[in-house]
C-alpha positions as CSV (number, residue, x, y, z in Angstrom):
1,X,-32.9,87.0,33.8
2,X,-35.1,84.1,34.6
3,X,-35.9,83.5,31.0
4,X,-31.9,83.5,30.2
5,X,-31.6,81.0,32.9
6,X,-34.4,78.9,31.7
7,X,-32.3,79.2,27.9
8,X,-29.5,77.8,29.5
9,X,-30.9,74.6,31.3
10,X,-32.8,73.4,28.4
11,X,-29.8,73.8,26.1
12,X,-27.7,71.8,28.4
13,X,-30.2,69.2,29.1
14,X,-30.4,69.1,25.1
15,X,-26.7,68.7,24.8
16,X,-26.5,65.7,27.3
17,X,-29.0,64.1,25.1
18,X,-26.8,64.7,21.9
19,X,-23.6,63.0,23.7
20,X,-25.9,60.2,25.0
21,X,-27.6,59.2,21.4
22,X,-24.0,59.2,20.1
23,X,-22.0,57.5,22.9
24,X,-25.2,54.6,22.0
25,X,-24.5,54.7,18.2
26,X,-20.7,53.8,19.1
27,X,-21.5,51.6,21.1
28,X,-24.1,50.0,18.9
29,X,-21.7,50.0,16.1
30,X,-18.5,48.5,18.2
31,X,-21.0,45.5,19.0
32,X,-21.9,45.2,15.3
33,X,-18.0,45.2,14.0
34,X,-17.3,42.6,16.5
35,X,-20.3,40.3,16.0
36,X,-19.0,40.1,12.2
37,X,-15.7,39.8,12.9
38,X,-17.1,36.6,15.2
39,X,-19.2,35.2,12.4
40,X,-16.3,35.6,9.7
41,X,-13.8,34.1,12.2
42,X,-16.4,31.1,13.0
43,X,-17.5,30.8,9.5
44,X,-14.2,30.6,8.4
45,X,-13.1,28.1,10.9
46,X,-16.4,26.1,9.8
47,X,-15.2,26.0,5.8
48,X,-11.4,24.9,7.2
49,X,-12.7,22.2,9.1
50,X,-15.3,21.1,6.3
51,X,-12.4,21.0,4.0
52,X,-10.1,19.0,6.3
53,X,-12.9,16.6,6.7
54,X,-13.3,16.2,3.0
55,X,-9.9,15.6,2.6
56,X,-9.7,13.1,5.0
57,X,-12.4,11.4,3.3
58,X,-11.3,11.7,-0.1
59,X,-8.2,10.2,1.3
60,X,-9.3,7.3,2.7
61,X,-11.7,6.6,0.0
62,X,-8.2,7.1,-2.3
63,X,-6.8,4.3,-0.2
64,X,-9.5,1.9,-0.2
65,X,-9.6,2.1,-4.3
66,X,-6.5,1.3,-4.7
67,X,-5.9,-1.7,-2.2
68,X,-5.7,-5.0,-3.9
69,X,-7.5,-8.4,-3.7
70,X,-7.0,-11.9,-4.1
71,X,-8.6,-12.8,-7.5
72,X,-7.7,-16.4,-7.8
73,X,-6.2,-19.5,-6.2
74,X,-2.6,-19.7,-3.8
75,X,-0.3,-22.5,-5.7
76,X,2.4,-23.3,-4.1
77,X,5.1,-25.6,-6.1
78,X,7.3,-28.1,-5.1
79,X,10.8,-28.2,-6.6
80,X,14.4,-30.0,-5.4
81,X,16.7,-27.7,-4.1
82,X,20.3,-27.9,-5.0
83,X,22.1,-27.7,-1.4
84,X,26.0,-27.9,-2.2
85,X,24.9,-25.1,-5.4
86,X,27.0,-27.4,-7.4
87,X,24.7,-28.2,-10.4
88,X,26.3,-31.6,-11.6
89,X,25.3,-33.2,-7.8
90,X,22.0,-34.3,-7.5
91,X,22.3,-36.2,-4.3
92,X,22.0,-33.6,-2.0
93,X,18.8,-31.8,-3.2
94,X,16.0,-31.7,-0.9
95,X,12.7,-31.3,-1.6
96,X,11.1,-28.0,-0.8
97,X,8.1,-25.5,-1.7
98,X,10.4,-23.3,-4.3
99,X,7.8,-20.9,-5.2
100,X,4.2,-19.5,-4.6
101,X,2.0,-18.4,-7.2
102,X,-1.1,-15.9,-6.5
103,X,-3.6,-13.9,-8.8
104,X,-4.5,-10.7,-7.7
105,X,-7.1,-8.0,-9.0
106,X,-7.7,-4.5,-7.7
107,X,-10.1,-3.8,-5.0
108,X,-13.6,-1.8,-5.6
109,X,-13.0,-0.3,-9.7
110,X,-10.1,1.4,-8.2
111,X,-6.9,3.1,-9.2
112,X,-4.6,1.1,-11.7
113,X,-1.2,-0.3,-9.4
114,X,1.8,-0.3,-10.8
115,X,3.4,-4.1,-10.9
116,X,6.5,-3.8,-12.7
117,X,9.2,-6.6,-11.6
118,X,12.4,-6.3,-10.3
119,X,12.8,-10.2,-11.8
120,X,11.9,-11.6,-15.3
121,X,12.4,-15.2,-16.3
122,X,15.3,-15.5,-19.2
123,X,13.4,-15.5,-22.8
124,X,15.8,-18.5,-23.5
125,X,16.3,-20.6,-20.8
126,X,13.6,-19.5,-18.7
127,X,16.2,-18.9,-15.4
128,X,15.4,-16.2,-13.5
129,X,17.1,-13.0,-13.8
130,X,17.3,-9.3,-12.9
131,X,14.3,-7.4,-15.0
132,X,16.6,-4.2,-14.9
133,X,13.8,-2.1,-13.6
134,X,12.9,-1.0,-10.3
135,X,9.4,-2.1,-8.8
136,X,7.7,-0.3,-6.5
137,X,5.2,-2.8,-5.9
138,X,6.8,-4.7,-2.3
139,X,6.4,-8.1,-1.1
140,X,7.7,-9.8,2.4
141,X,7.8,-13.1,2.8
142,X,7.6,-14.6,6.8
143,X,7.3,-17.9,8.3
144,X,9.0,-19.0,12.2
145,X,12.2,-19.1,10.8
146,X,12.3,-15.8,9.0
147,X,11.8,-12.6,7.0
148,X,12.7,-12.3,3.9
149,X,11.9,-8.1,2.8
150,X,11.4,-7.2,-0.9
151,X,11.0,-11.0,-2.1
152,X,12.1,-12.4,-5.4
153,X,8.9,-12.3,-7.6
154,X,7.8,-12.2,-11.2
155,X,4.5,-10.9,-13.1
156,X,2.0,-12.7,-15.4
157,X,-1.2,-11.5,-16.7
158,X,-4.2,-13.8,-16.7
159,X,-6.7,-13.0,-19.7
160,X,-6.9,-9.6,-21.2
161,X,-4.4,-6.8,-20.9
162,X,-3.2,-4.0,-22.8
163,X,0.3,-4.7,-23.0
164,X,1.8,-2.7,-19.6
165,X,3.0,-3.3,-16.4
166,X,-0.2,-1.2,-15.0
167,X,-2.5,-3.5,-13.6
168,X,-6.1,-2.2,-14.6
169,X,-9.9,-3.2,-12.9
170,X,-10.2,-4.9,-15.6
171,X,-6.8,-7.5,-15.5
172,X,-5.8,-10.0,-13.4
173,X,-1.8,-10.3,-12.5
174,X,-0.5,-13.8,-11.1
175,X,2.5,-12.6,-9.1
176,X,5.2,-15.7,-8.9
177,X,7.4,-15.9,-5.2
178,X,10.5,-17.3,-5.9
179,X,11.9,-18.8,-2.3
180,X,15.0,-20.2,-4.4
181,X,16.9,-19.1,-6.9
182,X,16.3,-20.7,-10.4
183,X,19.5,-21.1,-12.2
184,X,20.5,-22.7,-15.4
185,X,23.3,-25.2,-16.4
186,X,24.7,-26.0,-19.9
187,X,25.3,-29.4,-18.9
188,X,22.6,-30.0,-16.7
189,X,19.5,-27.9,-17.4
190,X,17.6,-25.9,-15.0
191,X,17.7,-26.2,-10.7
192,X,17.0,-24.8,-7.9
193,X,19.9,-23.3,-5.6
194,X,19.7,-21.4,-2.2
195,X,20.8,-18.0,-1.7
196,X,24.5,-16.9,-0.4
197,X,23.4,-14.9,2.3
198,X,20.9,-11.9,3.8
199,X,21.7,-10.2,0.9
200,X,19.7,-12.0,-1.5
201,X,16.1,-12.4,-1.4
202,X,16.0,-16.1,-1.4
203,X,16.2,-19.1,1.2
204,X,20.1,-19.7,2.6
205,X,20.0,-22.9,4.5
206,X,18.5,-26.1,4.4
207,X,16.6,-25.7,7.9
208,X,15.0,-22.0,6.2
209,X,13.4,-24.2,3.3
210,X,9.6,-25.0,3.7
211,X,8.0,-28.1,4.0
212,X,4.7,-30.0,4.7
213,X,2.8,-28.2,7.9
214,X,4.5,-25.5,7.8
215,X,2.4,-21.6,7.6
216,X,4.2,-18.7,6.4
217,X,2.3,-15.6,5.2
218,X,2.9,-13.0,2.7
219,X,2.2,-8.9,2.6
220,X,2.0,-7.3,-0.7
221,X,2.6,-3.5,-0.2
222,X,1.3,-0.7,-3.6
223,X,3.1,2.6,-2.8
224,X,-0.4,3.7,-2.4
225,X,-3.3,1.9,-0.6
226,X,-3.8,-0.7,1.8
227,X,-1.1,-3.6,2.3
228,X,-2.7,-7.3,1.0
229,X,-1.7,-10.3,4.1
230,X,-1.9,-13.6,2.9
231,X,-1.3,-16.4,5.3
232,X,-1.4,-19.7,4.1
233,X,-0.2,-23.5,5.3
234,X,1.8,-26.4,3.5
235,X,0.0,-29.5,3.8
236,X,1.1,-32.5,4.9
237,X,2.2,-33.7,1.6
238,X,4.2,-32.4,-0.4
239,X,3.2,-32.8,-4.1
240,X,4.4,-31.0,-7.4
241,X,1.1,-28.3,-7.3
242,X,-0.5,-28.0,-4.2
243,X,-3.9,-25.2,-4.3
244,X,-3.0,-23.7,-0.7
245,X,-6.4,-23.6,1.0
């Protein structure tokens, strides 16, 4: 009887010690299933955040390359504008800056920007006109008397090009302002004329023209990349070319 007793407490004792090594292995491997769900979900979170941070970069640097930069001089021409807009009177024109000239270059080997005009000068007269197309390169025009968004301007290309209104590293593209209109007479040849109203990207009054000491500044805007701020000053007389320092 003593020995049956004896039977029975070891083979208890035994079975506590079964439950107890397995309650530790569940409880070992509930530890190890959550410590790698915890590294997966931090991992995870690590290689999101890398790759936001390498698009952000990649972004910027996208932006930078394809800002633009002043590659030349700022002329600024002087030019009689036609007050009345009646082309066979000459008495009331009144001499102005009519147009601003700059040559600009893309920034740091960078993306080509697209410079196709909304103007064009007439193949045979040489007045401005509508180019038909739509540009998507913008430029503003602002001085103290006002703002003039999405600015009359025109395209050349200094030196080497390929033929396209893609401006290249390797091309330079003298943009043309036109603060007046340029129109063109049978009788009388070509003049300058101010605008009719808001409407029109061009100077409307006589007090909007600009003359000697007066600073203005333009902002050339690509549809991708930094905007380009030029401010400049007329000096204090006003001659037929004047290099805007």
């Amino acid at each position: 009887m003593r020995s049956d007793l004896h039977r029975r407490v070891v083979s208890a004792v035994r079975a506590e010690r079964g439950i107890t090594g397995l309650e530790t292995a569940i409880i070992l491997i509930a530890f190890v299933v959550v410590a790698s769900v915890f590294s997966y979900t931090v991992l995870t979170a690590g290689v999101f955040s890398s790759q936001k941070s390498s698009e952000a970069v990649n972004s910027a640097i996208d932006e930078v390359r394809s800002s633009i930069k002043i590659s030349g001089n700022t002329i600024a021409y002087k030019g009689a504008v036609d007050i009345d807009k009646v082309a066979s009177t000459t008495s009331d024109r009144v001499d102005a800056v009519v147009r601003v000239a700059l040559t600009i270059g893309v920034a740091l080997q960078g993306i080509p920007i697209d410079v196709t005009p909304a103007y064009q000068l007439n193949a045979t007269n040489k007045s401005l006109e509508s180019s038909g197309s739509t540009s998507s390169l913008v430029i503003n025009f602002i001085d103290q008397k006002q703002v003039i968004s999405n600015a009359a301007w025109t395209v050349a290309f200094s030196g080497s090009n390929d033929g396209d209104f893609s401006l290249e590293p390797t091309e330079r593209a003298v943009l043309t302002l036109w603060l007046a209109d340029y129109k063109y007479n049978n009788t009388h040849g070509l003049y300058y004329v101010l605008g009719t109203d808001t409407t029109d990207p061009f100077f409307d009054g006589s007090v909007d023209l600009l003359g000697n000491f007066d600073s203005f500044s333009i902002e050339i805007s690509p549809v991708q990349g930094t905007p380009l701020v030029i401010e400049k000053v007329i000096p204090q007389s006003l001659n037929d070319v004047m290099n805007l320092r």
